[in-house]
C-alpha positions in Angstrom: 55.1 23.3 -67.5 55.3 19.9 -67.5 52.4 17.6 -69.2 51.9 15.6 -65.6 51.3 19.1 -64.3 48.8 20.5 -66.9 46.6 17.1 -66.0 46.6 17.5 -62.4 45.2 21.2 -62.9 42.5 20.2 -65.2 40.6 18.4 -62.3 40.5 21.6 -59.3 38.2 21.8 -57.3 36.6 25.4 -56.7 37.7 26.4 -53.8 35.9 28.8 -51.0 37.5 31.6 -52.5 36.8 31.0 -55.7 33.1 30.7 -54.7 33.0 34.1 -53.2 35.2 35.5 -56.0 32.2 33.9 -59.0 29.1 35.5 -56.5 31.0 38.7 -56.6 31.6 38.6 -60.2 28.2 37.7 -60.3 27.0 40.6 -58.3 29.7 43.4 -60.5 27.9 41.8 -63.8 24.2 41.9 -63.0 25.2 45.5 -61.7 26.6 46.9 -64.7 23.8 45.5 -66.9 21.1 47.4 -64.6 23.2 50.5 -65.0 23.7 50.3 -68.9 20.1 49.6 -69.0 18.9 52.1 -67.4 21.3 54.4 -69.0 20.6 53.6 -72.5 16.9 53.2 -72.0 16.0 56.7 -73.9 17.7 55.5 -76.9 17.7 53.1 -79.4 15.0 50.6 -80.1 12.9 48.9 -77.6 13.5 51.5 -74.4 11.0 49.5 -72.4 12.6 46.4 -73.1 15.7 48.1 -71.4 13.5 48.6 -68.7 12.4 44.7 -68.3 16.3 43.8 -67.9 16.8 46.6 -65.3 13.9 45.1 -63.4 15.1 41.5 -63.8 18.5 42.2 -63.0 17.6 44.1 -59.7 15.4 41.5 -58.5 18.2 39.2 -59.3 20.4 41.1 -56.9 18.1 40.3 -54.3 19.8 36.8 -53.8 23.3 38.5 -53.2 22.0 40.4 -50.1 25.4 39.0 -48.4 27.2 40.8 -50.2 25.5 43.8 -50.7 23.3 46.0 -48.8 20.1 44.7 -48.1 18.3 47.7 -48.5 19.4 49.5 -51.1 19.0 46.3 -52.9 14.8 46.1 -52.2 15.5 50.2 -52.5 16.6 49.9 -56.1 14.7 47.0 -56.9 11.3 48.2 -56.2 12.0 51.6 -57.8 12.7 50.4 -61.2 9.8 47.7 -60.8 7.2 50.7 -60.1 8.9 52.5 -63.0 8.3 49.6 -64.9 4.6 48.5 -63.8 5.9 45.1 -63.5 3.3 43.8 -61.3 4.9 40.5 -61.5 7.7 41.4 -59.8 6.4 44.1 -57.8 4.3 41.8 -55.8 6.3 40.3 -53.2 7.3 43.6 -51.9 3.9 44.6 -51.0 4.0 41.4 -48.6 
């Protein structure tokens, strides 16, 4: 690779596709954290905790409704909010 080259791909702009390709990668990670959490939250130190980061991350999924379902997004999200008693969070989907 020459040193001219290296420069020129230090300064890329993000594409389109490599927007789509973070909000996806966004999407897979706060995913797998819900599912660990929820997983793990019988064990270990701090279950409810566990709990708190489920509920976080499935309201956080609730900006990525392009991407996936809108319904089983609120779905999930509301069900591990009511396990949680997070009235907080709970709130707007009484509206």
């Amino acid at each position: 690779m020459k040193v001219g080259a290296a420069k020129q791909n230090e300064g890329l702009v993000k594409t389109g596709v490599a927007d789509e390709f973070e909000r996806m990668l966004l999407v897979a990670h706060y995913s797998a954290v819900r599912c660990v959490s929820l997983s793990q939250r019988g064990s270990g130190p701090g279950p409810q905790s566990l709990l708190d980061l489920a509920a976080k991350c499935g309201v956080s999924l609730l900006r990525y409704t392009d991407i996936i379902p809108v319904d089983k997004a609120f779905f999930e999200a509301g069900t591990i909010c009511r396990v949680c008693l997070l009235s907080v969070y709970f709130s707007f989907f009484i509206i």
